[in-house]
N, CA, C and O atoms as CSV, one atom per row, in Angstrom:
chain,resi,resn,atom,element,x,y,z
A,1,UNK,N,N,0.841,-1.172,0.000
A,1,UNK,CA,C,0.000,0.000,0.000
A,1,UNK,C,C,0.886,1.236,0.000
A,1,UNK,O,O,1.913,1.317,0.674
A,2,UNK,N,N,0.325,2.401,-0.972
A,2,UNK,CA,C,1.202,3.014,-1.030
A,2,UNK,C,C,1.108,4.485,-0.173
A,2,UNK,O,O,-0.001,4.965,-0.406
A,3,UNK,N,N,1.780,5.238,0.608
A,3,UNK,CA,C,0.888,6.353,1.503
A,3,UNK,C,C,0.803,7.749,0.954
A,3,UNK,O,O,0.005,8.605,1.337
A,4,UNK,N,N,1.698,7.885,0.030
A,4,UNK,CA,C,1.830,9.250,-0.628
A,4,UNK,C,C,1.246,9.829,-1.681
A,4,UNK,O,O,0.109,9.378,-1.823
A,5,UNK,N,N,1.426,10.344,-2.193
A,5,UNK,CA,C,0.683,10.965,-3.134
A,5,UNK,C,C,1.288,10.306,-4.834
A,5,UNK,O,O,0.714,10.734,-5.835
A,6,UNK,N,N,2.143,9.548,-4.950
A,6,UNK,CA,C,2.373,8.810,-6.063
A,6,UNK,C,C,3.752,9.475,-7.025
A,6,UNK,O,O,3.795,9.595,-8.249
A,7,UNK,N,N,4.744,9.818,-6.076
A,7,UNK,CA,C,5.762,10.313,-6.640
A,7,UNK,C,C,5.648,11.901,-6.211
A,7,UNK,O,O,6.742,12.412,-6.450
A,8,UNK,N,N,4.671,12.938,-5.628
A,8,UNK,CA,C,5.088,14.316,-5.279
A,8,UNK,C,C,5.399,13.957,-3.647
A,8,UNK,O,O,5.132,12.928,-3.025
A,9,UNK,N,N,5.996,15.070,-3.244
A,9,UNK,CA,C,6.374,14.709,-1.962
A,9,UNK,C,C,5.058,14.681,-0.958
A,9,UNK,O,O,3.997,15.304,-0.916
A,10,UNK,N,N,5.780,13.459,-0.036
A,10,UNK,CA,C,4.618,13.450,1.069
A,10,UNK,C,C,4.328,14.362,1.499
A,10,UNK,O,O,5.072,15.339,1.427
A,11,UNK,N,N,2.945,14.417,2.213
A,11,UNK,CA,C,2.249,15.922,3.127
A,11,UNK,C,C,1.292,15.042,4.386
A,11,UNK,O,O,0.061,15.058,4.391
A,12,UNK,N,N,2.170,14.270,5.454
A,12,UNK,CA,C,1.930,13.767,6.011
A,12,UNK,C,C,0.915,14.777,7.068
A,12,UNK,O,O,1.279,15.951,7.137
A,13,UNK,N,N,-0.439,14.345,7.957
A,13,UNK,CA,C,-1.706,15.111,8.482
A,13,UNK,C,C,-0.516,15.496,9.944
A,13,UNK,O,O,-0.514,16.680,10.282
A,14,UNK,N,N,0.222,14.743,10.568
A,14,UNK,CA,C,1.410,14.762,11.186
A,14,UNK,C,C,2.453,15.591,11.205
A,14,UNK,O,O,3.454,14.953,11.531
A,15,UNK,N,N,2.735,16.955,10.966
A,15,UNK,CA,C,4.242,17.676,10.859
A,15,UNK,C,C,5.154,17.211,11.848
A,15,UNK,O,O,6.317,17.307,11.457
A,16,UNK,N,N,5.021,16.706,13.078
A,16,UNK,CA,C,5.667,17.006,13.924
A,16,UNK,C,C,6.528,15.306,13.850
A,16,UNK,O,O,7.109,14.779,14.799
A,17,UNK,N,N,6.363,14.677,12.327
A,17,UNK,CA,C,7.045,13.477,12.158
A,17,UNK,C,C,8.253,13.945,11.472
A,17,UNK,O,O,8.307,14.800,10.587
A,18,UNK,N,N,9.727,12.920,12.271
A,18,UNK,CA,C,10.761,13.619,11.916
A,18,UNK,C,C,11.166,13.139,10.501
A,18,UNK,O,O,11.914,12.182,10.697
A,19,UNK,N,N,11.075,13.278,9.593
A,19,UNK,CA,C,11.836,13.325,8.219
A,19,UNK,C,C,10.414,13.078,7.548
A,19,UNK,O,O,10.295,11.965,7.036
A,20,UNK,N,N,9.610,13.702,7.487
A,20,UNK,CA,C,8.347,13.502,7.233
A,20,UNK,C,C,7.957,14.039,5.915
A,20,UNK,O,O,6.749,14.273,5.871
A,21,UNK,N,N,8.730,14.364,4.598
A,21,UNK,CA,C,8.410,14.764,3.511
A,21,UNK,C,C,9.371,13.940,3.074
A,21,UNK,O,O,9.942,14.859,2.486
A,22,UNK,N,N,10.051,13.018,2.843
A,22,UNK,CA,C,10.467,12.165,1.453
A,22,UNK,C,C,9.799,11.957,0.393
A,22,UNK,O,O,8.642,11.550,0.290
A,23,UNK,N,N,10.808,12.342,-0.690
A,23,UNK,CA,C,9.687,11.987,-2.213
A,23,UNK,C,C,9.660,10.313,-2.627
A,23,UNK,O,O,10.615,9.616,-2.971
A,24,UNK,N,N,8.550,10.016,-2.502
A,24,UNK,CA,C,8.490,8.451,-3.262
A,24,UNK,C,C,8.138,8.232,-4.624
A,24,UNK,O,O,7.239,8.859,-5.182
A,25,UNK,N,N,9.157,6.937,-5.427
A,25,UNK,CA,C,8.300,6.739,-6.805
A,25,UNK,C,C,7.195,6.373,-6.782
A,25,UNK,O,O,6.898,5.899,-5.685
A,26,UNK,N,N,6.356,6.365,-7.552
A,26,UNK,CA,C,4.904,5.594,-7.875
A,26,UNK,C,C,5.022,4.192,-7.197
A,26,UNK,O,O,5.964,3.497,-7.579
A,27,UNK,N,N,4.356,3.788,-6.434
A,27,UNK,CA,C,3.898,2.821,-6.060
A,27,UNK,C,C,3.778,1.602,-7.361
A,27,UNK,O,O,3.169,1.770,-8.418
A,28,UNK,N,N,4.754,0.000,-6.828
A,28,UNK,CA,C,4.517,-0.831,-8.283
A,28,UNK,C,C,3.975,-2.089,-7.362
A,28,UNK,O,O,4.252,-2.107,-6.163
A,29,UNK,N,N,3.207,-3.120,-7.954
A,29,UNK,CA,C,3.223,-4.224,-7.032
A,29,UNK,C,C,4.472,-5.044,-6.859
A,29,UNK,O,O,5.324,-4.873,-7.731
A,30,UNK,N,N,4.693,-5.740,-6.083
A,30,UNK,CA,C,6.175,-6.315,-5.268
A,30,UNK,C,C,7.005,-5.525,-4.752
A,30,UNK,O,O,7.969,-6.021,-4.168
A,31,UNK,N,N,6.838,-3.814,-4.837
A,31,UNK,CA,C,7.238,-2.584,-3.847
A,31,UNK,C,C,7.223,-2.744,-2.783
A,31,UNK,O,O,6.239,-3.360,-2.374
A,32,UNK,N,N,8.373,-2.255,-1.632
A,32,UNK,CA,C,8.713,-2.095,-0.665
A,32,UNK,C,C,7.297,-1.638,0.512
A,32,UNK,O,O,7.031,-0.449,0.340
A,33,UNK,N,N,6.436,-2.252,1.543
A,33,UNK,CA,C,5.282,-1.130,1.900
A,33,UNK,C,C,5.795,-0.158,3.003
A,33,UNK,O,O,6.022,-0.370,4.194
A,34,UNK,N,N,5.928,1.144,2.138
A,34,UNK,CA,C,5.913,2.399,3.251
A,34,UNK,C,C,4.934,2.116,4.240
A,34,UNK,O,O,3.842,1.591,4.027
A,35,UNK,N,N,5.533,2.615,5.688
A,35,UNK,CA,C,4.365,2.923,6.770
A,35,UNK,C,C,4.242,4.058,6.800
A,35,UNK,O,O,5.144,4.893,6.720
A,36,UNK,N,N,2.408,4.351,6.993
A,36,UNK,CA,C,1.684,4.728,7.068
A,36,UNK,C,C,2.540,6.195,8.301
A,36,UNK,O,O,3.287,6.092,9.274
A,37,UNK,N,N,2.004,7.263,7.674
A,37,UNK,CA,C,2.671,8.225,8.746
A,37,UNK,C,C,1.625,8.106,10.007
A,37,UNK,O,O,2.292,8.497,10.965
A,38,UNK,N,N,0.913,7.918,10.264
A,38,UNK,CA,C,-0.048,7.839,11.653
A,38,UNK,C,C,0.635,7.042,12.062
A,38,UNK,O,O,0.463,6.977,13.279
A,39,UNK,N,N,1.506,6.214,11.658
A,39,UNK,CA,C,2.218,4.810,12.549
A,39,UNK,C,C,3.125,5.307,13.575
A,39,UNK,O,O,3.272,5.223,14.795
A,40,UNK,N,N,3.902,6.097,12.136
A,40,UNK,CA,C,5.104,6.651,12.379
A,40,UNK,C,C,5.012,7.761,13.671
A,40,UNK,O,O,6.064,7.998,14.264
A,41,UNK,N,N,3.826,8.406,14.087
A,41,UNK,CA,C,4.371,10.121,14.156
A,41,UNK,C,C,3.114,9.628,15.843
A,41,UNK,O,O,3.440,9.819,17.015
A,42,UNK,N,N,1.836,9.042,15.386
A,42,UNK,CA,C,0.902,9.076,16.102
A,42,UNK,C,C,1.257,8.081,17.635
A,42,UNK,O,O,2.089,7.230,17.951
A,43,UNK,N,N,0.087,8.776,18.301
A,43,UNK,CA,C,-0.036,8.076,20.053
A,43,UNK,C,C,0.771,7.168,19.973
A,43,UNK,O,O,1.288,6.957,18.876
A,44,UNK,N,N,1.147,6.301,21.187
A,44,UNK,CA,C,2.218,5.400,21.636
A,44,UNK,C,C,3.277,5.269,21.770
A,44,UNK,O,O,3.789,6.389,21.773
A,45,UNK,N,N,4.164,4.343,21.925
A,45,UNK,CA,C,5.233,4.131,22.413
A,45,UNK,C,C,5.760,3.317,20.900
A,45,UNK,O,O,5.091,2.586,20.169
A,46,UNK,N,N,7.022,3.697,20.779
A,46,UNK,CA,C,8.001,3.105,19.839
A,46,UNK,C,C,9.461,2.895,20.379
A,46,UNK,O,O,10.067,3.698,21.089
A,47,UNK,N,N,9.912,1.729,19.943
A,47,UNK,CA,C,11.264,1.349,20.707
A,47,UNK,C,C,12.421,1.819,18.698
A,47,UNK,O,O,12.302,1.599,17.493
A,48,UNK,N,N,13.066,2.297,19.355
A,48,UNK,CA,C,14.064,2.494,18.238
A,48,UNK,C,C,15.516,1.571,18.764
A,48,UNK,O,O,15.827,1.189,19.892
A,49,UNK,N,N,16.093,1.439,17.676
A,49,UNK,CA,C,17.590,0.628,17.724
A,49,UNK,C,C,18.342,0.632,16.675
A,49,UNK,O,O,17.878,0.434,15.552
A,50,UNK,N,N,19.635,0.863,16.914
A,50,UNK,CA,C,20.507,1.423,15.063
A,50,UNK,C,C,20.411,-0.148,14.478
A,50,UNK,O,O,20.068,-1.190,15.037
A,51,UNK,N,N,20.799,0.094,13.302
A,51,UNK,CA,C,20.681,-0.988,12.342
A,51,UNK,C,C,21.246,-2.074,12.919
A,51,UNK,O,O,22.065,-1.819,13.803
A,52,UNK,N,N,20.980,-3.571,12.594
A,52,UNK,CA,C,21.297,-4.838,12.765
A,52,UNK,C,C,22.660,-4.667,11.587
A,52,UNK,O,O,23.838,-4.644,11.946
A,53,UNK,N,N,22.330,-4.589,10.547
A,53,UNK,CA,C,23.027,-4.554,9.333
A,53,UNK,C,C,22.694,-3.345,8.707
A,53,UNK,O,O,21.589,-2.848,8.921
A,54,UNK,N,N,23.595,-2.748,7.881
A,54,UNK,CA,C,23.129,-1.425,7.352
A,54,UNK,C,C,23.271,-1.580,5.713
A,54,UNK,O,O,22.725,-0.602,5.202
A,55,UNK,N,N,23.705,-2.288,4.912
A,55,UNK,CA,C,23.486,-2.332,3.535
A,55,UNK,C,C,22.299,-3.310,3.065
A,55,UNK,O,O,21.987,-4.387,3.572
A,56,UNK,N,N,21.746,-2.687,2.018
A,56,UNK,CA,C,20.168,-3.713,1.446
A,56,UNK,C,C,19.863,-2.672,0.462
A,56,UNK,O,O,20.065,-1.458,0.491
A,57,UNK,N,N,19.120,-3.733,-0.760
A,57,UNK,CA,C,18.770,-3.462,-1.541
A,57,UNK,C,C,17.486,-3.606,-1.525
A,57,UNK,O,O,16.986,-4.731,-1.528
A,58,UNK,N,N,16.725,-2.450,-1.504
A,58,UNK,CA,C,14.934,-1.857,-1.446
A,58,UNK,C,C,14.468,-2.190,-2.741
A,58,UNK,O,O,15.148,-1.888,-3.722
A,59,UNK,N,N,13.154,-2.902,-2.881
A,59,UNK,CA,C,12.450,-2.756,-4.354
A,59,UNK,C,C,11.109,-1.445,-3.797
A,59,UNK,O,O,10.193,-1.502,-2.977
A,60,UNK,N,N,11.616,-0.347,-4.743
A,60,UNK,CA,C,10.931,0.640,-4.960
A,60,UNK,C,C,10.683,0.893,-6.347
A,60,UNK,O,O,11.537,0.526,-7.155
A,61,UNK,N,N,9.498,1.542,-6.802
A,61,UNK,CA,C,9.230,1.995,-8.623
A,61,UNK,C,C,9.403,0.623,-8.860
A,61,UNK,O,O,9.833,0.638,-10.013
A,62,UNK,N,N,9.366,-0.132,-8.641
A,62,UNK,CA,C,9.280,-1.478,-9.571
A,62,UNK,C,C,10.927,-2.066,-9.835
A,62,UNK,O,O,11.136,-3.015,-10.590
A,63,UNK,N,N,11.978,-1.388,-9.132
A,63,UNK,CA,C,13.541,-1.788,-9.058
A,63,UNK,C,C,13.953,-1.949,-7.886
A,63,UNK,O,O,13.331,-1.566,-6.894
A,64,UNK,N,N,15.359,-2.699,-7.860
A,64,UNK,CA,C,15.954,-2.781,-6.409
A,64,UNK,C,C,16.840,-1.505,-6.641
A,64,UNK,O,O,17.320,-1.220,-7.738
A,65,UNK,N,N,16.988,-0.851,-5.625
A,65,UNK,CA,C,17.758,0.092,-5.461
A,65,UNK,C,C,18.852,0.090,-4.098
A,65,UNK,O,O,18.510,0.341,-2.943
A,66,UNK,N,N,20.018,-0.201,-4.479
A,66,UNK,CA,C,21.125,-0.099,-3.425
A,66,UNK,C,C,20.902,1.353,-2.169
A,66,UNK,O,O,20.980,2.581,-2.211
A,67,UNK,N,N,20.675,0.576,-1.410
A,67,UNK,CA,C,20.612,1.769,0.093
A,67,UNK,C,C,21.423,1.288,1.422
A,67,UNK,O,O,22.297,0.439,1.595
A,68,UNK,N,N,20.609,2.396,2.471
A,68,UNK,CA,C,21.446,2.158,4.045
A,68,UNK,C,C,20.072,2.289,4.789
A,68,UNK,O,O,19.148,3.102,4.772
A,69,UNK,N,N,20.287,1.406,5.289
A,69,UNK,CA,C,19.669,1.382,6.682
A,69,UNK,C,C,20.298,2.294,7.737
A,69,UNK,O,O,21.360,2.103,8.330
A,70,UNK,N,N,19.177,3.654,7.906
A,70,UNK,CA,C,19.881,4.430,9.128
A,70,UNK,C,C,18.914,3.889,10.404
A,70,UNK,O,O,19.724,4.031,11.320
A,71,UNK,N,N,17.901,3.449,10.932
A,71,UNK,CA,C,17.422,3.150,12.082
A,71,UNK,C,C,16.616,2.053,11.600
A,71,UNK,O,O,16.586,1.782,10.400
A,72,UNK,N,N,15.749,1.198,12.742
A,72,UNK,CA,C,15.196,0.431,13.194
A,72,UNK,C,C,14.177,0.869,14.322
A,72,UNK,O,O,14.391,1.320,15.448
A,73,UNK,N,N,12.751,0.531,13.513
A,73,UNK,CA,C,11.515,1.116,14.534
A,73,UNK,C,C,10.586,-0.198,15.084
A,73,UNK,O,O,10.410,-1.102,14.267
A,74,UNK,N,N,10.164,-0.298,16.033
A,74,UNK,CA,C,9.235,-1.443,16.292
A,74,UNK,C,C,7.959,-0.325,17.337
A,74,UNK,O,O,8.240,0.303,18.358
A,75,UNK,N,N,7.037,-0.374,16.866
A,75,UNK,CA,C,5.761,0.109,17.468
A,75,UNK,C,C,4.835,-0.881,18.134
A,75,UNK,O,O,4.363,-1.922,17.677
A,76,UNK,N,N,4.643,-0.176,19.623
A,76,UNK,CA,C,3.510,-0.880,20.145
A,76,UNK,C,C,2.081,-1.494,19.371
A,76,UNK,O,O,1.685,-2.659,19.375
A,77,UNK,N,N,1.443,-0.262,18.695
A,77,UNK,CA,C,0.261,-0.509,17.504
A,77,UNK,C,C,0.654,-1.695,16.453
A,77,UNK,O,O,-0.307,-2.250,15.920
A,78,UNK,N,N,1.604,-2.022,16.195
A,78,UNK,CA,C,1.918,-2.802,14.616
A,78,UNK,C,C,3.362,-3.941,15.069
A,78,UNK,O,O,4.525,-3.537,15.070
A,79,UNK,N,N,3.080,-4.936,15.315
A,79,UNK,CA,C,3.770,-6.082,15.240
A,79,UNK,C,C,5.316,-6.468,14.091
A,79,UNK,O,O,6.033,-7.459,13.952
A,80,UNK,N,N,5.288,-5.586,13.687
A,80,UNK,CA,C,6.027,-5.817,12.204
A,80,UNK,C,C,7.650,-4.516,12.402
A,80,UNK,O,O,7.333,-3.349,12.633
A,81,UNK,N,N,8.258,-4.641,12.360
A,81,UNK,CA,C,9.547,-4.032,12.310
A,81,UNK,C,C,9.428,-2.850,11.150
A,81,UNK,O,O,9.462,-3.364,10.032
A,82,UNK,N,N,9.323,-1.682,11.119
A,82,UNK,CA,C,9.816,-0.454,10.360
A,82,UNK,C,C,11.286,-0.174,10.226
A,82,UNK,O,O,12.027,0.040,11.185
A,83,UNK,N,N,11.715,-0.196,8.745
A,83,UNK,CA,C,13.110,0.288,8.196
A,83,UNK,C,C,13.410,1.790,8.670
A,83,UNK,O,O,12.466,2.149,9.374
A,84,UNK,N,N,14.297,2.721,8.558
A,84,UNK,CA,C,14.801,3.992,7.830
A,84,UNK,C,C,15.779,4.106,6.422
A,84,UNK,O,O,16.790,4.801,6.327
A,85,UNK,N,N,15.357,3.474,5.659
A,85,UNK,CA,C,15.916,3.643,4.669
A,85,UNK,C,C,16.363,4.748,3.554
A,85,UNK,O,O,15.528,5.520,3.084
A,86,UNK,N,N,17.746,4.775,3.159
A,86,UNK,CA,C,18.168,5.602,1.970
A,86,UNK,C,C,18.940,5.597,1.018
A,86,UNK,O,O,20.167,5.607,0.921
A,87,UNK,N,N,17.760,5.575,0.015
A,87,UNK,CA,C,18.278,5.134,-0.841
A,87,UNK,C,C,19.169,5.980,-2.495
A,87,UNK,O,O,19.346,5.611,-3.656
A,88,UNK,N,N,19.513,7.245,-1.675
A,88,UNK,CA,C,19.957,7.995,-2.280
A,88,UNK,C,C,20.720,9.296,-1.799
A,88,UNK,O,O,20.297,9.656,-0.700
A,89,UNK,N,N,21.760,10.134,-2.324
A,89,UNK,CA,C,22.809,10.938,-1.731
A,89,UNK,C,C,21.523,12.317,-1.343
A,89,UNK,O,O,21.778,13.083,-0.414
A,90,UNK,N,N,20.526,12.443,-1.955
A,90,UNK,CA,C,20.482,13.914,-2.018
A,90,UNK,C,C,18.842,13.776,-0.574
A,90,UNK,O,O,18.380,12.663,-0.323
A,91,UNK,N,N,18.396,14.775,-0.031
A,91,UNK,CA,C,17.597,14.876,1.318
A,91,UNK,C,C,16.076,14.426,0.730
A,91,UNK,O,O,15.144,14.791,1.446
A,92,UNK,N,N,15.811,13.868,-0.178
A,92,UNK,CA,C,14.276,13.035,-0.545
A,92,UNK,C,C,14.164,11.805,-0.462
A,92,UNK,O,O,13.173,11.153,-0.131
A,93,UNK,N,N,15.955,11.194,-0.989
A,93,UNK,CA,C,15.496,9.762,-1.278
A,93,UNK,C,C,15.522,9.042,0.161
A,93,UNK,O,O,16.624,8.561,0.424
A,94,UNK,N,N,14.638,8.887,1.043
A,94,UNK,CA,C,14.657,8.062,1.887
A,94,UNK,C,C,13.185,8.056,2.131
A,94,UNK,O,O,12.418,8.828,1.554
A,95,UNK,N,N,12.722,6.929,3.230
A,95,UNK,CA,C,11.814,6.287,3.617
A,95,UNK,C,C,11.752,5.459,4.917
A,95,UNK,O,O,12.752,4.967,5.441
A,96,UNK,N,N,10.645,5.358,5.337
A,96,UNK,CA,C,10.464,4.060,6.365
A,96,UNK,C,C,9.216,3.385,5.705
A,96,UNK,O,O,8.170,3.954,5.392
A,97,UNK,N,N,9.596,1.770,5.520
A,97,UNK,CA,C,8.968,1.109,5.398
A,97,UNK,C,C,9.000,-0.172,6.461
A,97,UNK,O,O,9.602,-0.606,7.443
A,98,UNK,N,N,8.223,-0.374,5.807
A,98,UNK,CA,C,7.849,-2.009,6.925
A,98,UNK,C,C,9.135,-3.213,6.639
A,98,UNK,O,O,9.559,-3.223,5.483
A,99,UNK,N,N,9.442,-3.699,7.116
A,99,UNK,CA,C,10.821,-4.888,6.686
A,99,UNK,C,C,10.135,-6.330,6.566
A,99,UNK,O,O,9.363,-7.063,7.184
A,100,UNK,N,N,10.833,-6.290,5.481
A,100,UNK,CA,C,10.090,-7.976,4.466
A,100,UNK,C,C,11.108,-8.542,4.066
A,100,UNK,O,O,11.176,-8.005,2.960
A,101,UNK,N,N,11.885,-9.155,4.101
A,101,UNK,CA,C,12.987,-10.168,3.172
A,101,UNK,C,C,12.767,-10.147,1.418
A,101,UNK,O,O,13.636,-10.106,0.546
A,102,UNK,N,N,11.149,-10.194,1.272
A,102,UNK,CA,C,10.989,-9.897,-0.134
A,102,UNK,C,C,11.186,-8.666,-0.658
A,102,UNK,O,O,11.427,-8.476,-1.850
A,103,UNK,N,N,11.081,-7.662,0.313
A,103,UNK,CA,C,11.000,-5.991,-0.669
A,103,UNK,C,C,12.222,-5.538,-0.272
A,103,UNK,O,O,12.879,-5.018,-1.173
A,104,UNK,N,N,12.919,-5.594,1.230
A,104,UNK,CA,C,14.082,-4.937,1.975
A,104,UNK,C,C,15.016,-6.716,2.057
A,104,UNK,O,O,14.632,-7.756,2.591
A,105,UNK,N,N,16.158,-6.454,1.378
A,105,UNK,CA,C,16.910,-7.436,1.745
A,105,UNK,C,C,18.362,-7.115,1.256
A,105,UNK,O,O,18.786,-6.570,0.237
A,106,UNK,N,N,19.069,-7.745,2.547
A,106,UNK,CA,C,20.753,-7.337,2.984
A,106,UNK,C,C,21.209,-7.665,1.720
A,106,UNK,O,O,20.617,-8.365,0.898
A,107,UNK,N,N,22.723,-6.912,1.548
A,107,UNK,CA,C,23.725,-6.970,0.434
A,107,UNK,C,C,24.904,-7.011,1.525
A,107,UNK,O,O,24.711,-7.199,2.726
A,108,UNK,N,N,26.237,-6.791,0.881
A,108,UNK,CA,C,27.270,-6.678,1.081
A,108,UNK,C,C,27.509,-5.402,1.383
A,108,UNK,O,O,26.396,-4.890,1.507
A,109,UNK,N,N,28.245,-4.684,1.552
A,109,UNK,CA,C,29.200,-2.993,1.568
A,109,UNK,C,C,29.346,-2.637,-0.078
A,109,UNK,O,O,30.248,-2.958,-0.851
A,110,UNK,N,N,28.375,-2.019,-0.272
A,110,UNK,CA,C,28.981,-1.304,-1.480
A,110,UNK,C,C,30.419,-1.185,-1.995
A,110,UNK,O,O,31.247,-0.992,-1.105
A,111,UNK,N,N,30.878,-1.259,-3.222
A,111,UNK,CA,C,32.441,-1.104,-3.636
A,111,UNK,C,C,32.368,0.313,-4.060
A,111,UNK,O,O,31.287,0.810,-4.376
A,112,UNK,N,N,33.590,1.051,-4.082
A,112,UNK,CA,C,33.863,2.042,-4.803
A,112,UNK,C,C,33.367,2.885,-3.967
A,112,UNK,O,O,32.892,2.562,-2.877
A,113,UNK,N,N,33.466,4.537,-4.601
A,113,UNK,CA,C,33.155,5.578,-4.046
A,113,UNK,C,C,31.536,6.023,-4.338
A,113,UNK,O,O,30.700,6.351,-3.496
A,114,UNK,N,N,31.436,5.960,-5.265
A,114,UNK,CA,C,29.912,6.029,-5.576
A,114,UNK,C,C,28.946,5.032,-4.574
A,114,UNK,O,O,29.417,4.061,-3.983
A,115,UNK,N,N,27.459,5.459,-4.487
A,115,UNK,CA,C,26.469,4.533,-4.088
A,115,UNK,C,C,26.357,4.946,-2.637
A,115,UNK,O,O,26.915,5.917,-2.125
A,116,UNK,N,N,25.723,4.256,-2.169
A,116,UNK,CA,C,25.097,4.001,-0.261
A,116,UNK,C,C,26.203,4.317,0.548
A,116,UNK,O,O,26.223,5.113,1.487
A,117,UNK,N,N,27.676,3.209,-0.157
A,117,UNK,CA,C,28.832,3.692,0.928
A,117,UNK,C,C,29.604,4.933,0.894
A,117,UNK,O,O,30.635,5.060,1.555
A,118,UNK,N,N,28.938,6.233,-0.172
A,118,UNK,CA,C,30.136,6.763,0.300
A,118,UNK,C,C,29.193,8.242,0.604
A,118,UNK,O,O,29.710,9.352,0.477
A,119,UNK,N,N,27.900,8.069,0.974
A,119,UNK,CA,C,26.779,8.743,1.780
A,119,UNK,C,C,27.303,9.372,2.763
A,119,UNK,O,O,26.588,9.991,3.550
């Protein structure tokens, strides 16, 4: 499910969520599922923890795209582990989505200077 507006930047009902305007591509089926900003921002308690592993390749727009895992969210409301993912150098390309082995799954360390590792 997709929460944004389909590629313009989010305008989450929430401001007071921290990184709360990332631009997303269009929503494809077998896409990564963004959570929902009410997850993210609204009532309760959330336990945060830095990454287990920090390299993975996200299927977003219908591609895998080489990223970093900057945090790890688990919410009282939702059973399911939330990413911080980014998947790009410049302040849009990132996200939190939900963590699936099928949409979010580990790689190696990037080579070279280009890409995730040299963020």
């Amino acid at each position: 499910m997709n929460w944004d507006t389909g590629g313009a930047a989010s305008t989450p009902a929430d401001d007071r969520v921290p990184y709360s305007r990332p631009l997303h591509p269009v929503w494809v089926p077998g896409d990564a599922e963004q959570a929902p900003p009410q997850l993210m921002g609204g009532p309760g308690r959330s336990r945060d923890t830095e990454p287990r592993w920090r390299w993975v390749e996200i299927r977003i727009g219908g591609r895998w795209r080489p990223g970093r895992v900057e945090r790890w969210r688990l919410h009282e409301r939702d059973p399911r582990w939330v990413v911080l993912v980014r998947w790009g150098p410049d302040t849009l390309t990132w996200g939190w989505y939900f963590f699936d082995e099928l949409t979010v799954r580990r790689i190696q360390r990037p080579a070279g200077p280009a890409g995730p590792a040299a963020w």
